[in-house]
Every structure is written in C-alpha cells, then in structure tokens.
C-alpha positions, 0 to 999 in steps of 0.5 A: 141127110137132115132125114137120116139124122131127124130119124136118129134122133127120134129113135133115141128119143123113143128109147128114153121115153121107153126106158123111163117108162119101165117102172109101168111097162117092165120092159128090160131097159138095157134091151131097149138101150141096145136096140136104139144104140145099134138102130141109130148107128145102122141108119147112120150108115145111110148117109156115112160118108156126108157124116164124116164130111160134117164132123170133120173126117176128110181123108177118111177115104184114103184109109180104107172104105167108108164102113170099114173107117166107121167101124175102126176109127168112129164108134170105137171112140164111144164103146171104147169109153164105156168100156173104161167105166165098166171095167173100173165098175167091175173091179170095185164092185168086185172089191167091194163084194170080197170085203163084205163076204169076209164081214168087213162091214158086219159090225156096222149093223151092231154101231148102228143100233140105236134107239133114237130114230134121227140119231139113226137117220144122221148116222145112216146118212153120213156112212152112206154118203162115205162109202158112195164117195168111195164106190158107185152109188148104186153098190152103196145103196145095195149095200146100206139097204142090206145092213138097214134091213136087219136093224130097222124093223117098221117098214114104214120106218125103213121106207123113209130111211131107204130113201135117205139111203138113195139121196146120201148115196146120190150125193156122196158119188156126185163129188169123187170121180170114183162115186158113180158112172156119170162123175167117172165118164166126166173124169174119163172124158178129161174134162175133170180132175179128181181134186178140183172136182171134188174141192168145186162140189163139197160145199154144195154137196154138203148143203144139199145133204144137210137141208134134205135130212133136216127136212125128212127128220120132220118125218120121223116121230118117237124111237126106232123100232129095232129088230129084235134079233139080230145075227152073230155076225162076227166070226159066224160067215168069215174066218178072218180075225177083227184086225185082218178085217180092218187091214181089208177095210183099210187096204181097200179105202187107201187103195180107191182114192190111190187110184187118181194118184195112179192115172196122174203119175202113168197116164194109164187109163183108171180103171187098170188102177181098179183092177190092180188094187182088185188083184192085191186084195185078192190075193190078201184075201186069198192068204187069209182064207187059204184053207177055203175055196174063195168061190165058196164065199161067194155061193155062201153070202147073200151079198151075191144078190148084188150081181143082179142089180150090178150086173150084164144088164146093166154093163149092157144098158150102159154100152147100148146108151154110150151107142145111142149117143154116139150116134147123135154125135156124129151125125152132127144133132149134138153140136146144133143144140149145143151152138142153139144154146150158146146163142139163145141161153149162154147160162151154165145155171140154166144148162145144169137145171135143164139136164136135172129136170129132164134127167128126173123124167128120164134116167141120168146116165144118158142126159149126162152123156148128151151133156157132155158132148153139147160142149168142147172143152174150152171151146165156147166163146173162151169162157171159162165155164168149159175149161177143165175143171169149169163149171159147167162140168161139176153142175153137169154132175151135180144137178143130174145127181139131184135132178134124177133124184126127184122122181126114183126112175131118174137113177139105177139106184132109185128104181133099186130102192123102189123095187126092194121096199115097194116105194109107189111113184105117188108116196116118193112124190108127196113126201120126198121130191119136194124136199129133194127140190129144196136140198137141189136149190139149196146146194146151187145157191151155195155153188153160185156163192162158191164160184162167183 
C-alpha cells in the first residue's frame, strides 16, 4: 500500500511540473490534469479495499463491491464539488457575456480615456478590482484587456497596464466568494462564509493593491498614448437604449451578490442561484431584443473569443485537477502532511507562505486544493485558525492569489495576459514580481495586525 500511494503522489507531482511547464513545452494542460486524475484513481484501485480501511470506510462491504463503493460513494465526493464551481462558473460567465454583447460595458472605453497615464492606471485598477469582485478573475481579465486594448495605443504602455489588469484582478476575486474558483471551492467546502470572508480579507487585500500600484506607477512616464480612433460603440452592436443597459448592469451586479443570501436562506447549493439569476437576465434580454435572434449576438460580437480561455478545457482542466486531488485524499498523503505540519511547523503565516510560493512555481488552483483538504475544519488541536471563517481559510486564498502571481504560470489569468501582450517570463521577473512580493508582504502584515 505505502507503494501505491508513493506512486500517486509521484504521479501527481509530475503532472504539476508538467503543467507548470506549459509556457516551454505547449502542452495542453487540461490533458495533462485529466491524465494524472484519472492515473492516480486507477492505481488507487490496486490497493482499494486498504484505503478505504485507512480513511475510515469500514462497512464499505456490506453495500456492495469495493469498486462499485469507490466509484458511487468515494470519487463522487470530488467530482461532485467541481462540478458546483463549473456549473456557477458557466452561468456568470455566461451573464457576463450577454451584458457585454448588448454594449453594457461599452461606455466604459470613452470614461476611460485620459491623458494622464497614472490617473489611468488608478482608474483601470479600481474597475477592475470591482468587476473581478463580482466575477472570475480570469473573465475580468478577458475583459478589462479588451476594453484597454482600444484605449491605449503604446504597446509598451499596454504591457504595464495589462499587468495591473492581472494583479487588480488577482485581487479583487481574492476576497468574495464569488470572484474566483479558489475562494468559491473554499465557500463550497463550508469552510467560509461570503461576509466574514470578505470582512477578514479587504484591509489586506486593499494594502497589497495600493502598494503594488504605487510601485508600477514609478514605471510610467509622461501621457498615455490613446488610440486615435475609437469606435461608435454606443447604439452601433446593440439595439438596447442607455437606461435598459443600465437596468442589465444593475440586475446583474444586485443579482451576484444575492446569490449568498439565496444559499443561506435554501440551503441549496450557489451555483442553482447563478443559473436562476442566468435564466432572469436572459429573458430581460430576450424581451429587449425580441426582434433579433439572441444567437446572433453572440456570432456578431468579438467578446466570444472569451469562450477559448473560459472554456471545455479549462471546465476540463479543473475536473482533472479536482481527480488528482482526490486521490491524494484518499489514500491517506494528505492528511500525513497535514499531522507533519501541525507537529513541526503549527503556523498559519508559514502554511500560507508556503502554498503561495509554490502556488507561483506551479498554478494556484491545485495547491489550493491540497491546502484545503491538509486540514479538517476545527480539527487541529482546537485552535482557532481552522474554524470556519478562521485564518488559515482566508490566507489559503490570500496568499495563493498573490504568491501565483509572482510569476504569470502560477494563474489562468497570468498565462492569458501573457499570451494576449506576448509579456517574456524574463520582463514579468525584472519588473513586476519583485514589487508583487512587497504588495504580498504588505497586505500580510496588515492581516496579522487585523487578526491579532
């Protein structure tokens, strides 16, 4: 068995090197995490019956066959969980397409036209860092780069502010449940709730976007070089008038940060609020458009493009990491790491350092994962760093955010910044991670100060 599970673990480990890797070898990564969830749960099986033993599944027999309690009562745990993130994934994805092919965001190219380039900077920033409160950090970052695209014609220029792009998005989605798949797998788990989430993480999330934009506005020298044309967007891509674009702005902002009051007051899980709120601005929509195919607004917008970043592979990507994972749990790695850390380290401040750095070398999503499932909830030694709502939970997302940051392979929306502006890992390092590291370090001292 202690075989079985050395070769999990080292299956997994190869697929996170692989996967961190990707900007060099081009290898699809959602296929590598599918490969190792599906390898790992496979060898699993060599030894199923001594696993479920060890984790605590002694009347596992007498429901049915060792494989058949695997497959219907063990790894649908973890593919069940994934599944939530995707579908609540989908529907505000989803949301956020129809407002921007009916021009909801189309003014905001003309409010952010100015001359002075960190007024701009300031300006980028703070939208950003709200929309990704309100939706997936790597949709706001599709999105703000879009809108920045058409403004900002230096491409040295757009290069810095698509990086304050990615960190405000980074940032703004750290501290809502609803702002990016690590903080909602946190909300989905139960170790958080939306309130005490957010109330936990503002200062230090406030601290860090201050100090890192403080520090790239040393970058930035003179005016900003504006496009010279810019297109009549308003009215040209959309029959909706200026008050129906803001009652969709409106419905749909009101609509997202409902969505915890909807879980608290059913029970039911958040993403069936997502696709609630989906279903109603559809139908607004369609009433608006009722003379056009709605179909057709997709095929005629170039926000669809957005569909290759948010899209099967990465729906894919996710599955096959939420697998990999799952299968560290239960063969028992997890929870040995988890007691050799209570017994030789016992510090939150130190986990959460540890998970960001490596989340930096590898990609966030999956060390946050392993993060939390190293820990029950209220289950070291009493203390009060695992409670819900504990520590431990919002540096866990705190410090994967910023620690994935320092180095652009460490996050989806990294590698789409990098990809869209061609950013070399050798410019992100020399000018940006450095200054990541001091916003990081600023915001946790902050949070020590606030959680003393």
């Amino acid at each position: 068995m202690l075989l079985t599970t050395i070769i999990i673990v080292a299956i997994v480990l190869v697929g996170c090197l692989m996967m961190s890797s990707v900007q060099i070898s081009n290898i699809n990564r959602a296929a590598v995490a599918m490969f190792c969830g599906v390898s790992a749960w496979v060898v699993y099986l060599l030894h199923g019956s001594d696993f479920l033993a060890l984790m605590g599944y002694p009347d596992y027999n007498l429901i049915g066959e060792e494989k058949d309690f695997i497959a219907q009562h063990v790894i649908v745990k973890y593919w069940g969980e994934a599944c939530q993130v995707i579908l609540f994934l989908i529907a505000t994805n989803t949301i956020v397409e129809i407002m921007n092919n009916n021009g909801v965001f189309d003014s905001l190219t003309r409010w952010l036209r100015t001359r002075s380039s960190r007024k701009f900077l300031w300006a980028l920033s703070l939208l950003t860092f709200i929309v990704s409160a309100n939706v997936d950090n790597l949709t706001t970052v599709v999105l703000m780069m879009s809108i920045m695209g058409q403004v900002v014609a230096s491409h040295r220029q757009r290069v810095v502010y698509a990086c304050v792009i990615f960190i405000s998005a980074i940032l703004g989605g750290s501290f809502t449940v609803i702002g990016d798949m690590t903080s909602l797998m946190l909300w989905v788990h139960g170790v958080v709730t939306p309130s005490a989430f957010a109330m936990g993480l503002i200062p230090a999330v406030l601290t860090s976007l201050v100090v890192f934009n403080l520090l790239v506005s040393r970058l930035l020298v003179g005016s900003v070089e504006v496009s010279s044309i810019l297109g009549r967007y308003d009215g040209d891509d959309s029959w909706l008038r200026p008050w129906q674009k803001v009652l969709l702005l409106i419905l749909g902002i009101v609509g997202l940060w409902s969505i915890p009051t909807f879980h608290s007051m059913t029970k039911l899980p958040p993403f069936l609020g997502a696709l609630c709120l989906l279903a109603l601005i559809w139908l607004v929509e369609s009433l608006y458009n009722f003379k056009r195919s709605g179909n057709m607004l997709f095929i005629q917008h170039k926000y669809i493009r957005n569909t290759e970043f948010i899209g099967m592979r990465i729906i894919l990507y996710f599955l096959g990491v939420s697998l990999a994972v799952g299968a560290l749990v239960e063969c028992g790695a997890l929870s040995y790491v988890g007691e050799q850390l209570t017994t030789h380290i016992h510090n939150v401040y130190a986990y959460g350092t540890i998970i960001g750095v490596i989340s930096s070398l590898i990609d966030n999503i999956p060390f946050v994962m392993v993060g939390l499932n190293l820990f029950e909830q209220d289950a070291v030694n009493g203390t009060t760093e695992f409670v819900q709502n504990g520590a431990y939970w919002q540096l866990l997302s705190y410090c994967s955010a910023l620690g994935g940051s320092m180095l652009f392979v460490g996050t989806l929306a990294g590698h789409a910044v990098a990809e869209v502006e061609r950013i070399s890992l050798a410019w992100y390092l020399r000018h940006m991670s450095w200054r990541v590291l001091l916003a990081w370090m600023a915001g946790m001292g902050v949070f020590y100060l606030t959680h003393m």
